[in-house]
C-alpha positions in Angstrom: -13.4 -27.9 0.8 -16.3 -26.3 0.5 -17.1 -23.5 -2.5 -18.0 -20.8 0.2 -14.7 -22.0 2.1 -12.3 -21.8 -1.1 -14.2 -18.0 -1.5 -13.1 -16.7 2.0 -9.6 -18.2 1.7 -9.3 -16.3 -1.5 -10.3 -13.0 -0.1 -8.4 -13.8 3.2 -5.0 -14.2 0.9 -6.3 -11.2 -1.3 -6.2 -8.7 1.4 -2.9 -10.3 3.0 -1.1 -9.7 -0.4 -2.3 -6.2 -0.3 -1.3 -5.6 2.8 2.2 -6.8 2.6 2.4 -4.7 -0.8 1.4 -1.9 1.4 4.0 -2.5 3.8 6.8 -3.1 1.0 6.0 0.3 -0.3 6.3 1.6 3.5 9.7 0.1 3.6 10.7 1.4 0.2 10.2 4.9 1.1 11.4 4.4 4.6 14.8 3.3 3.2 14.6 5.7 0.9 14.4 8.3 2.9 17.2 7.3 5.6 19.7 6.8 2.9 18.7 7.7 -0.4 17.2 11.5 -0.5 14.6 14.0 0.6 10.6 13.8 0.2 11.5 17.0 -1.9 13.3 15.4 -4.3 11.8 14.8 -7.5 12.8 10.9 -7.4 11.1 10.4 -3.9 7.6 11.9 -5.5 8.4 9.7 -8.6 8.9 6.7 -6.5 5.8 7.3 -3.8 3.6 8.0 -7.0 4.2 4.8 -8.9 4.1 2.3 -5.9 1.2 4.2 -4.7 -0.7 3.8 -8.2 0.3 -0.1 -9.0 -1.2 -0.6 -5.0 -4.3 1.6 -5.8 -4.5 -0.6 -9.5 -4.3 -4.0 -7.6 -6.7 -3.1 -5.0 -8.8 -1.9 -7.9 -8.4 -5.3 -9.3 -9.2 -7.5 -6.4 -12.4 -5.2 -6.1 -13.7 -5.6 -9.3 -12.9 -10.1 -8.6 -14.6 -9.2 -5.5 -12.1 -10.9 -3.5 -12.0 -7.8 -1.1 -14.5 -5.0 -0.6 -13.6 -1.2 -1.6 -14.4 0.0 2.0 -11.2 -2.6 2.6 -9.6 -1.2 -0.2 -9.8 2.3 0.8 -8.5 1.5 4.2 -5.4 0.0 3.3 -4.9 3.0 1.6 -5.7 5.3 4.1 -3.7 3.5 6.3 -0.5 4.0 4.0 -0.6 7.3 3.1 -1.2 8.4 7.3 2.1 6.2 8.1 3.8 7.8 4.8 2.4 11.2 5.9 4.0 10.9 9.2 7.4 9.7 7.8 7.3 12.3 5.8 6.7 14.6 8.7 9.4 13.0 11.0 12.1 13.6 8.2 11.3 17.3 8.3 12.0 17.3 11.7 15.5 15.8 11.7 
């Protein structure tokens, strides 16, 4: 295999493990949410803030390796918090 081949499998698994991170925290709240308590509860905030900060450190981290670009970074992000943000508004409407 070659170097620039080993590179792009790297960054390929990189952004797959953030991505399913991502979609572990999605689940998290999700289930928290339909059985657990309210997004005005102080332990739903507590929750959302720590997975969303140990995400935001590892994407950090795979940045700085350079194993994914921050523009990639930021959209997995972005892309979280919009599906979060429209959980959140679809529990308000129950």
């Amino acid at each position: 295999m070659l170097a620039s081949e080993m590179i792009v499998n790297h960054q390929e698994k990189a952004y797959a493990i953030l991505q399913a991170d991502a979609e572990k925290i999605l689940k998290l709240i999700k289930v928290q949410m339909d059985n657990l308590t309210m997004p005005q509860c102080p332990l739903y905030e507590e929750v959302l803030d720590t997975q969303m900060f140990g995400l935001s450190r590892e994407i950090d981290f795979a940045v700085r390796l350079g194993l994914i670009d921050s523009k990639d970074g930021k959209t997995i992000l972005d892309a979280l918090e919009s599906e979060l943000s429209a959980l959140h508004d679809a529990s308000l409407r129950k």
